[in-house]
DOFITI-897676 format. One record per residue (C-alpha): residue number from 1; x negated, y negated, z. Coordinates in steps of 0.05 Angstrom, whole numbers, plus 32768, in hexadecimal, padded with zeros to 4 digits. Example, Ala and Ser with C-alpha at 12.3 -4.5 7.8 and 13.67 -1.06 7.14 Angstrom:
// DOFITI-897676
<node n="1" u="7F0A" v="805A" w="809C"/>
<node n="2" u="7EEF" v="8015" w="808F"/>
//
This chain:
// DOFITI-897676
<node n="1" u="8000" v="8000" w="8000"/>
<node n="2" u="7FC6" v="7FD3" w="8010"/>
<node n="3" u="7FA6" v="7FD7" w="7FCA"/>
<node n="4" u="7FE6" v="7FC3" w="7FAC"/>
<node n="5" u="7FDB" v="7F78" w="7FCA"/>
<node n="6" u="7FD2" v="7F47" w="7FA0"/>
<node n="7" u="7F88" v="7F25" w="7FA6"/>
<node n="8" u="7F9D" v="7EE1" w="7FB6"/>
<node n="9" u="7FD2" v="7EFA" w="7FEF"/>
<node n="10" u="7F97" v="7F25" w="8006"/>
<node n="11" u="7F66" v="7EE3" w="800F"/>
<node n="12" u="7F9F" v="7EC0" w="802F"/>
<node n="13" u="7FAE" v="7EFC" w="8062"/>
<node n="14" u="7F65" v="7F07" w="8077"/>
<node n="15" u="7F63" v="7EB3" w="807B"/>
<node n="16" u="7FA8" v="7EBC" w="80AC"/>
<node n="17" u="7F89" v="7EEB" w="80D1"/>
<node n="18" u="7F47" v="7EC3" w="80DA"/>
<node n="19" u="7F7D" v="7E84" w="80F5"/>
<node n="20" u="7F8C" v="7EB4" w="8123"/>
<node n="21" u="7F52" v="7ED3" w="8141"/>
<node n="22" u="7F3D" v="7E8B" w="8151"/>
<node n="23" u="7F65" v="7E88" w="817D"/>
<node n="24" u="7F3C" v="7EC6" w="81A2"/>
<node n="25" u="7EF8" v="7EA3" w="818E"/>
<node n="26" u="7EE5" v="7ED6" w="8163"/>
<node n="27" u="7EFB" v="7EAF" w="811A"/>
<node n="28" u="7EBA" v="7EBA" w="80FE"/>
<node n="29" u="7EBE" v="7EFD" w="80E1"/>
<node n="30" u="7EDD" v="7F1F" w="80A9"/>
<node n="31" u="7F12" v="7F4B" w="80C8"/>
<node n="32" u="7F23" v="7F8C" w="80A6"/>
<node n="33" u="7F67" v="7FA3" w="808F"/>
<node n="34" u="7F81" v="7FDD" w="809F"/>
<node n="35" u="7FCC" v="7FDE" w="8099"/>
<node n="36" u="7FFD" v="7FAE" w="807E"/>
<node n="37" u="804B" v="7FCE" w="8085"/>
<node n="38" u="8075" v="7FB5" w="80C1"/>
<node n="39" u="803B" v="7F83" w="80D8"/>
<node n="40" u="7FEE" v="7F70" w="80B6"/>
<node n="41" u="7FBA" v="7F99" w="80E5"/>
<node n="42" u="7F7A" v="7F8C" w="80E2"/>
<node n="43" u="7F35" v="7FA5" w="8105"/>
<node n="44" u="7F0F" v="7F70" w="8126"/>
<node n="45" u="7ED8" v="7F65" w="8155"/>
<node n="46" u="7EE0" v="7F46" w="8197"/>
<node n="47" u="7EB3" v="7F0E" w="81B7"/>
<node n="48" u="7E8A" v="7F48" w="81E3"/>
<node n="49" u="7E89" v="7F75" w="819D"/>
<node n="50" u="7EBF" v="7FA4" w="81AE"/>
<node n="51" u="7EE8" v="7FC0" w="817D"/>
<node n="52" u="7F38" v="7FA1" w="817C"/>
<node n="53" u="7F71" v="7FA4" w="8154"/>
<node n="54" u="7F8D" v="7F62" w="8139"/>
<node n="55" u="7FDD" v="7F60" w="812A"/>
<node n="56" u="7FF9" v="7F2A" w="8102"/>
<node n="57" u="804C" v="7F40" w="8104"/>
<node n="58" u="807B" v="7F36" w="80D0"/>
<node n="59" u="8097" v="7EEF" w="80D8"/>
<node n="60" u="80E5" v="7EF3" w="80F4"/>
<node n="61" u="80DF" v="7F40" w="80FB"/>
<node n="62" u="80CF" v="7F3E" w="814C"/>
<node n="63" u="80DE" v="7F03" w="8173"/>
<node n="64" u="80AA" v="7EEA" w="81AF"/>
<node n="65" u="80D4" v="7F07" w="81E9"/>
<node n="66" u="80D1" v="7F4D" w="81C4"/>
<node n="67" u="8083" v="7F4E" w="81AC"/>
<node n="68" u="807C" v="7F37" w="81F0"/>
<node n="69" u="809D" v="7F72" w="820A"/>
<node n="70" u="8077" v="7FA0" w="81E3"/>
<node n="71" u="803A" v="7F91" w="8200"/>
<node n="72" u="8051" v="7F8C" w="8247"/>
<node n="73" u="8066" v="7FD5" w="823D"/>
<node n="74" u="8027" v="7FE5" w="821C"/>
<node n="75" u="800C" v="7FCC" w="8254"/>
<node n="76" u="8030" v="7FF9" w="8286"/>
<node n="77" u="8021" v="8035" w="825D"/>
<node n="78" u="7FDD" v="802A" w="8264"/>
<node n="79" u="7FD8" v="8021" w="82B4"/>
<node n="80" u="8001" v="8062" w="82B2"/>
<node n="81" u="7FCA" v="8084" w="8296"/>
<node n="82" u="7FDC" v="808B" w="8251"/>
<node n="83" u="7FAE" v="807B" w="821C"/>
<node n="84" u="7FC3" v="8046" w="81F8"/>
<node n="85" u="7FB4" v="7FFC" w="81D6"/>
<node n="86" u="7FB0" v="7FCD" w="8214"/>
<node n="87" u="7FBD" v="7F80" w="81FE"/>
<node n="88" u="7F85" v="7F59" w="81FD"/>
<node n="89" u="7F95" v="7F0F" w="8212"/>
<node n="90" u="7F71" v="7ED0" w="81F2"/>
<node n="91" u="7F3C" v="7E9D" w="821E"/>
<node n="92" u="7F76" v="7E81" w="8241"/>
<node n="93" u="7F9B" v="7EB9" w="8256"/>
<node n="94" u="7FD6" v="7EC0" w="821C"/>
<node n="95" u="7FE9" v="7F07" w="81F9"/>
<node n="96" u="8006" v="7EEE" w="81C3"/>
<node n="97" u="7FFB" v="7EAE" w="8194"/>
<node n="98" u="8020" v="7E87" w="8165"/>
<node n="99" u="800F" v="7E7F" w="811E"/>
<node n="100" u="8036" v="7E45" w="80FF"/>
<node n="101" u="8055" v="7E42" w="80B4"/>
<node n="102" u="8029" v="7E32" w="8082"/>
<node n="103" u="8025" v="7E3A" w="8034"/>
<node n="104" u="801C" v="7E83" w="802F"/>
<node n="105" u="803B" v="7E9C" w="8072"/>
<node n="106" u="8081" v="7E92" w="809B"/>
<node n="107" u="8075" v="7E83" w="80E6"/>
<node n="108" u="8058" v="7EC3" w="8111"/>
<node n="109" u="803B" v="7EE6" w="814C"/>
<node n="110" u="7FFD" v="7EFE" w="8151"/>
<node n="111" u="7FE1" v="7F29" w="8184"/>
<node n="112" u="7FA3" v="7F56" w="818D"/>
<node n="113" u="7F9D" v="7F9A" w="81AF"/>
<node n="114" u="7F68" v="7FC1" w="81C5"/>
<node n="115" u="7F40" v="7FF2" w="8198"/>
<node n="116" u="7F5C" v="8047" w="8191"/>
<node n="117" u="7F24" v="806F" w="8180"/>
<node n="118" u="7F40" v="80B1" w="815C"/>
<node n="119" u="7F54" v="80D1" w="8111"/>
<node n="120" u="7FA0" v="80BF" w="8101"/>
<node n="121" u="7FC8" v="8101" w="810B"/>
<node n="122" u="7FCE" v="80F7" w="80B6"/>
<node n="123" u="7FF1" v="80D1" w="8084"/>
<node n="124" u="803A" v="80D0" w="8068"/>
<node n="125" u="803C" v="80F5" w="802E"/>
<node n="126" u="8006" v="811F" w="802F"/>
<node n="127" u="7FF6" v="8164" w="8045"/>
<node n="128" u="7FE5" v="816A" w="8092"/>
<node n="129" u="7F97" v="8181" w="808B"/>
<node n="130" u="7F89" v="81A8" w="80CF"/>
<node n="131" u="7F94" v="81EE" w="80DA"/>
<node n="132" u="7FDA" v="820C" w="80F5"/>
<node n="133" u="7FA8" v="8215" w="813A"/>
<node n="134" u="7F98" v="81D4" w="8140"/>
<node n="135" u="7FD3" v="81B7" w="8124"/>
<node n="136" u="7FF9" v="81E0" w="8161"/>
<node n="137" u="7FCB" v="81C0" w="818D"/>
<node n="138" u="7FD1" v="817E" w="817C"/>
<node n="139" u="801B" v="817A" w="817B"/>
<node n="140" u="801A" v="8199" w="81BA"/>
<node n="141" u="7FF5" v="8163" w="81E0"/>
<node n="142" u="801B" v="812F" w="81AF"/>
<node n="143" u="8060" v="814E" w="81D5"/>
<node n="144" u="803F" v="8148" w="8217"/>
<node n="145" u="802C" v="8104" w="820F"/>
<node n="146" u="8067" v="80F1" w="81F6"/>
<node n="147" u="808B" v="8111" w="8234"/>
<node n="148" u="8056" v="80E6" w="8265"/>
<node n="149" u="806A" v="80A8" w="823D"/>
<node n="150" u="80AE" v="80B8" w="824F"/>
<node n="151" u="80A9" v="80CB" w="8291"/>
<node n="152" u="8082" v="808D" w="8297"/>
<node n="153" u="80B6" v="8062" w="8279"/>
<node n="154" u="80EA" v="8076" w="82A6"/>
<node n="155" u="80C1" v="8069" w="82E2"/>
<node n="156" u="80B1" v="8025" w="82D1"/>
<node n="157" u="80D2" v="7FE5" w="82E9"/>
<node n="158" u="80D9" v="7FB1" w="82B2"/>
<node n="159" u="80CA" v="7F6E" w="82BF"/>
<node n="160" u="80F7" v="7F35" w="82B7"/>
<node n="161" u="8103" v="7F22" w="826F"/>
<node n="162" u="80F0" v="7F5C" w="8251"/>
<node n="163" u="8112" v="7F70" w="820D"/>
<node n="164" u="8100" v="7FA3" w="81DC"/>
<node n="165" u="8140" v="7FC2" w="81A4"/>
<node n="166" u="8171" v="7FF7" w="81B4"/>
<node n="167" u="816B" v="8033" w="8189"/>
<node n="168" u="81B6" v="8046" w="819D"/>
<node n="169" u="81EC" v="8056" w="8168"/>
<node n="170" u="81F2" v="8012" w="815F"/>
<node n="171" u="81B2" v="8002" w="8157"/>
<node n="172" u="81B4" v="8041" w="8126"/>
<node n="173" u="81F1" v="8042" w="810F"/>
<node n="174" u="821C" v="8003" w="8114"/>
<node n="175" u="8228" v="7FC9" w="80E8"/>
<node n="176" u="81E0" v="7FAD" w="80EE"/>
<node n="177" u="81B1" v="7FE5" w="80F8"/>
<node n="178" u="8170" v="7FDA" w="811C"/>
<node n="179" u="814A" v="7FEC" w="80D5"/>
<node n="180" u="8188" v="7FDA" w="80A3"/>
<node n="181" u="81C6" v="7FE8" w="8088"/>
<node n="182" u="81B0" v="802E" w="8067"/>
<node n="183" u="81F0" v="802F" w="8041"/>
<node n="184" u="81EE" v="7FEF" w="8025"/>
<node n="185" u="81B3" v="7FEB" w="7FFA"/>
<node n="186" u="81A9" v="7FCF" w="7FB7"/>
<node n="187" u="819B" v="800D" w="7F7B"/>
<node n="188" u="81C1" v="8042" w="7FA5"/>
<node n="189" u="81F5" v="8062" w="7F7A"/>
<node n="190" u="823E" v="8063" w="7F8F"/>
<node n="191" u="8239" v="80AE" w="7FA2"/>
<node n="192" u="8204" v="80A7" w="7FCB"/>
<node n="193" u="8226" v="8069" w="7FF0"/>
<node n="194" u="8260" v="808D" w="7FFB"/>
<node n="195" u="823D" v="80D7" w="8013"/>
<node n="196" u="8208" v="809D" w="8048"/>
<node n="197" u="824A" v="807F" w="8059"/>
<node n="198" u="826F" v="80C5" w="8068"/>
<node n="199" u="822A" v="80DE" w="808F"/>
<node n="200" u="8225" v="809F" w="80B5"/>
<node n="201" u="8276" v="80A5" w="80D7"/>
<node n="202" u="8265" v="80F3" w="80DE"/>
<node n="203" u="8221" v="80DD" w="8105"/>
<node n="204" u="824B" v="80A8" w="8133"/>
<node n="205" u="827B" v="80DC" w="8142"/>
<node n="206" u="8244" v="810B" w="815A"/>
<node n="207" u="8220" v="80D9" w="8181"/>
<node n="208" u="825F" v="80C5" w="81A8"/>
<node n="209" u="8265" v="8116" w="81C3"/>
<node n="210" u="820E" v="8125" w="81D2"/>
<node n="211" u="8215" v="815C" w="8202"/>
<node n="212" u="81F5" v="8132" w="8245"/>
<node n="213" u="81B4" v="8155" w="8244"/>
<node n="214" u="81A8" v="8135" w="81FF"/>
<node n="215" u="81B6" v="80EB" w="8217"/>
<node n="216" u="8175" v="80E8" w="8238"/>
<node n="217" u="816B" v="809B" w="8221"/>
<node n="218" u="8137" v="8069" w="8238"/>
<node n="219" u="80F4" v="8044" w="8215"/>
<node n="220" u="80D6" v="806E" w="81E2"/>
<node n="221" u="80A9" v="805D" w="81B4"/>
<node n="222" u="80D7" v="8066" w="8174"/>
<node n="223" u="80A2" v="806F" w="8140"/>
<node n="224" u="806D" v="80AF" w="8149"/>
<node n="225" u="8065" v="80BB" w="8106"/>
<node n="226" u="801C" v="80D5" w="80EB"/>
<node n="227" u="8000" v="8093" w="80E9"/>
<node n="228" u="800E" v="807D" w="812A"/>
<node n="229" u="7FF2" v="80B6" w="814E"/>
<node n="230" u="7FAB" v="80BF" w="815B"/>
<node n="231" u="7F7F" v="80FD" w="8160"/>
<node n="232" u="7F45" v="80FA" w="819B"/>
<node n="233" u="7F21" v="8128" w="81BD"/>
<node n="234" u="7F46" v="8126" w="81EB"/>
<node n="235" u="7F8E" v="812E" w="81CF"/>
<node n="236" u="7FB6" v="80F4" w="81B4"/>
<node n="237" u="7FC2" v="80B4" w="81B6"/>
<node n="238" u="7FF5" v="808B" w="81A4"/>
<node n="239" u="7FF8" v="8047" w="817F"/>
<node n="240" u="8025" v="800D" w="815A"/>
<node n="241" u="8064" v="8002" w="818E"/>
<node n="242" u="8077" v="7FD0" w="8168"/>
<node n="243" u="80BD" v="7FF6" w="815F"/>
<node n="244" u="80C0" v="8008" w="819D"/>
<node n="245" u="8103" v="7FFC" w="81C1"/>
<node n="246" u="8139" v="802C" w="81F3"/>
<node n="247" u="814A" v="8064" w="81CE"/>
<node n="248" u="8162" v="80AE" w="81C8"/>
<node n="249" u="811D" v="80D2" w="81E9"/>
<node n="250" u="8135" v="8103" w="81B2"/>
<node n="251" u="812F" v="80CA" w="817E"/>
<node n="252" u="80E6" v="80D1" w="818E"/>
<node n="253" u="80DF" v="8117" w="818F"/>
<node n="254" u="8104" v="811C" w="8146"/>
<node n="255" u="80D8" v="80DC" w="812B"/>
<node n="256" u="808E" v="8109" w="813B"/>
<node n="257" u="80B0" v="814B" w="8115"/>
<node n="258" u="80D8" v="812B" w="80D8"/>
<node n="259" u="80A2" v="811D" w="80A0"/>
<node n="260" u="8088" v="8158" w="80B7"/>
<node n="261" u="80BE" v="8195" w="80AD"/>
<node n="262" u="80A0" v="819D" w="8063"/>
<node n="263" u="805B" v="81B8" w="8080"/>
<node n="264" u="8053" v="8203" w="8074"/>
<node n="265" u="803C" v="8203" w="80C4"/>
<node n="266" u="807C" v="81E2" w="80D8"/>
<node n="267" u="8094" v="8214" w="8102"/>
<node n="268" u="8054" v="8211" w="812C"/>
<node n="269" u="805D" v="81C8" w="812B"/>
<node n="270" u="809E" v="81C2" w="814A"/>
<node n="271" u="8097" v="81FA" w="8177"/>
<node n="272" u="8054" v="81DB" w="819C"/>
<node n="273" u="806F" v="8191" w="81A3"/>
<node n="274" u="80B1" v="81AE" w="81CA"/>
<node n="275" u="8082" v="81DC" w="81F4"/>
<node n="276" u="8052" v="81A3" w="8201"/>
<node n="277" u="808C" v="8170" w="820F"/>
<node n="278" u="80AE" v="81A4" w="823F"/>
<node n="279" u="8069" v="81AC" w="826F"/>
<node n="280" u="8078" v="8162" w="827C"/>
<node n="281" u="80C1" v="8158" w="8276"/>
<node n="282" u="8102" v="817B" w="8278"/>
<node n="283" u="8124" v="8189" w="822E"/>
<node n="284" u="8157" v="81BE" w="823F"/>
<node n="285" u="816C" v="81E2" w="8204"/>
<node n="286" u="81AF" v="81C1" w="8202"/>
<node n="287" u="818A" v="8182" w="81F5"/>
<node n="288" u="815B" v="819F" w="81BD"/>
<node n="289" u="819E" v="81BD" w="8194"/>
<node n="290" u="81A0" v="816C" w="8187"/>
<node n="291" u="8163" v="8168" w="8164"/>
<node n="292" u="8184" v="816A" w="811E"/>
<node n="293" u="81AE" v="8139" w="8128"/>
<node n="294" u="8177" v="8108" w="813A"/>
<node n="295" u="814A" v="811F" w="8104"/>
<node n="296" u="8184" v="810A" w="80DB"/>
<node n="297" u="818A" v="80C4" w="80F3"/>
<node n="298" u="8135" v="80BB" w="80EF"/>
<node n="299" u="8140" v="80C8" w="80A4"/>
<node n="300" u="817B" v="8097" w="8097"/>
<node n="301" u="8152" v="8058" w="80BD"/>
<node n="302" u="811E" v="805E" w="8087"/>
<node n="303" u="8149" v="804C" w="8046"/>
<node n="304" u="8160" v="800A" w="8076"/>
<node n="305" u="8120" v="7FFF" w="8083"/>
<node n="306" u="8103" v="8002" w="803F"/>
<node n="307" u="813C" v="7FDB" w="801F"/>
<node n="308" u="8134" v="7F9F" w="8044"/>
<node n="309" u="80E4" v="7F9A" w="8031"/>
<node n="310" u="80ED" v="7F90" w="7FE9"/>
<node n="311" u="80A9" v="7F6F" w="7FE7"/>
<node n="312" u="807E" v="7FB7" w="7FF5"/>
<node n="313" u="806F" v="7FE1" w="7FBA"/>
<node n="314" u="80A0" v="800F" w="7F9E"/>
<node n="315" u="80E2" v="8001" w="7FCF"/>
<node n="316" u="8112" v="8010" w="7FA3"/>
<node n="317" u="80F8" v="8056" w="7F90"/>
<node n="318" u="80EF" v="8059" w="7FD3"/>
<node n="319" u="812A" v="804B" w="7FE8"/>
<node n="320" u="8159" v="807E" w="7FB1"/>
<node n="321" u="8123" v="80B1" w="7FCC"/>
<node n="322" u="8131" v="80B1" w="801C"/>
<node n="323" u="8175" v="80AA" w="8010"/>
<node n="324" u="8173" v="80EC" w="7FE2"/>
<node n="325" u="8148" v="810C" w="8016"/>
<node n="326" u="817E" v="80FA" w="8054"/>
<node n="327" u="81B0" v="8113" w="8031"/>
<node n="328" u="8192" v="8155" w="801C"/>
<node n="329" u="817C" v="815C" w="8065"/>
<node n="330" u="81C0" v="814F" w="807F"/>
<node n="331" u="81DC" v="8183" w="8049"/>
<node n="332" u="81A8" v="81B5" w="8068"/>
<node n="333" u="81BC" v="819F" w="80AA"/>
<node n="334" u="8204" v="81B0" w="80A3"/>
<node n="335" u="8214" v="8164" w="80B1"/>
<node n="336" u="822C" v="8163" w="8068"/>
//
């Protein structure tokens, strides 16, 4: 996606993100892109030569109170022992700056976040390249992490102010979804509005009757998908919270196993993130007969949330593609 920008938006990015780290000290240096989807991430160096990670977020996406909030629960995550990006704060003591309007950019937030050593678990669309053996053991640490986070979440005491989405069935699957009106996209045919709009009732309906053990709901992470999951030595770690938000704790479990359920070791896959998310944290099995339906919903938020990014390479093919994909999965399902 990155070699699809244009050179002159390129100059003026690296130039944005040069603004920014002034305000950190550290302008003079050419930071180094890495990713440029929901927000522009780059790899910098700090003042005392550490390694950081500079975010510059997509301008009316998150609004101060919530970025805020993100790192505040970043924060927490890491005094509870997980390892995550800590926030770094500038000279005087702020997490986040501003970054006013100017001719190439909209007003935005810019933050930067400590330095994750460790391989990304892979990448979308390609083969997973570690053996079923390893890839069992990854995914079970990745489910006992997740589980910690969890546990973690729930025993934490948020402080005044703090505001982060709700990945309910509104937030999934009301009027204004959290990641876009799925049924309402430009190039979908009228069959396949009709067969979203069908799926989406059908999905409300089974929301509104979860069996209780399945309504396990609090902060989750909302997006621990290859990229965002790091391979150490010593297990995983976890990165990019910029989605995260109160959610379905299966929401998370079904967002780590969904671009996965094509992989020949699949079965191993599964099977070792539930065992690994069990040694920390309850998931009777009443709860896990609920893991279609949310592997369901993960698939619908991603033709929202390509549709309403019509400036990234290839949305619209995109878009007719996860659409396809949901509803073939929902068809295999039984939802259909």
């Amino acid at each position: 996606m990155m070699a699809d920008l244009p050179p002159q938006f390129r100059a003026a990015l690296d130039a944005r993100a040069r603004q920014a780290l002034a305000h950190w000290g550290v302008a003079d240096q050419r930071p180094e892109l890495l990713k440029y989807r929901e927000n522009a991430v780059f790899r910098v160096c700090l003042a005392d030569g550490r390694s950081a990670a500079l975010r510059l977020h997509r301008a009316g996406y998150h609004g101060e109170a919530v970025l805020r909030s993100e790192l505040q629960w970043m924060a927490a995550l890491g005094d509870g022992g997980l390892a995550v990006p800590r926030p770094i704060a500038t000279a005087d003591g702020c997490l986040l700056v501003a970054l006013p309007e100017d001719e190439a950019f909209a007003a935005q937030h810019a933050d930067i976040i400590g330095w994750m050593d460790g391989q990304t678990l892979g990448e979308s669309g390609k083969p997973l390249s570690h053996t079923p053996e390893k890839l069992g053991a990854i995914f079970s640490a990745l489910g006992a992490t997740m589980a910690e986070m969890h546990n973690l979440a729930d025993r934490w005491t948020s402080p005044e102010g703090f505001w982060r989405p709700a990945w309910d069935a509104e937030g999934l699957l009301g009027e204004r979804p959290l990641w876009g009106r799925f049924w309402d996209c430009d190039g979908l045919s009228s069959a396949q509005v009709r067969a979203l709009l069908a799926l989406r009732h059908g999905l409300r309906q089974r929301l509104a009757t979860l069996p209780t053990p399945a309504q396990d709901f609090g902060l989750i992470h909302a997006d621990l998908v290859r990229e965002n999951v790091l391979v150490t030595a010593k297990g995983v770690t976890f990165i990019d919270f910029d989605d995260a938000g109160y959610g379905f704790r299966l929401f998370d479990i079904a967002t780590a196993l969904l671009k996965n359920r094509r992989e020949p070791a699949y079965e191993t896959i599964e099977a070792a993130l539930i065992s690994g998310y069990r040694s920390r944290r309850a998931l009777p099995d009443e709860a896990l007969s609920c893991l279609p339906l949310f592997l369901v919903l993960r698939s619908l938020t991603y033709i929202g949330w390509f549709a309403s990014r019509p400036e990234l390479p290839g949305t619209h093919e995109r878009v007719l593609r996860y659409a396809d994909e949901t509803l073939a999965l929902a068809e295999e399902i039984g939802f259909r």
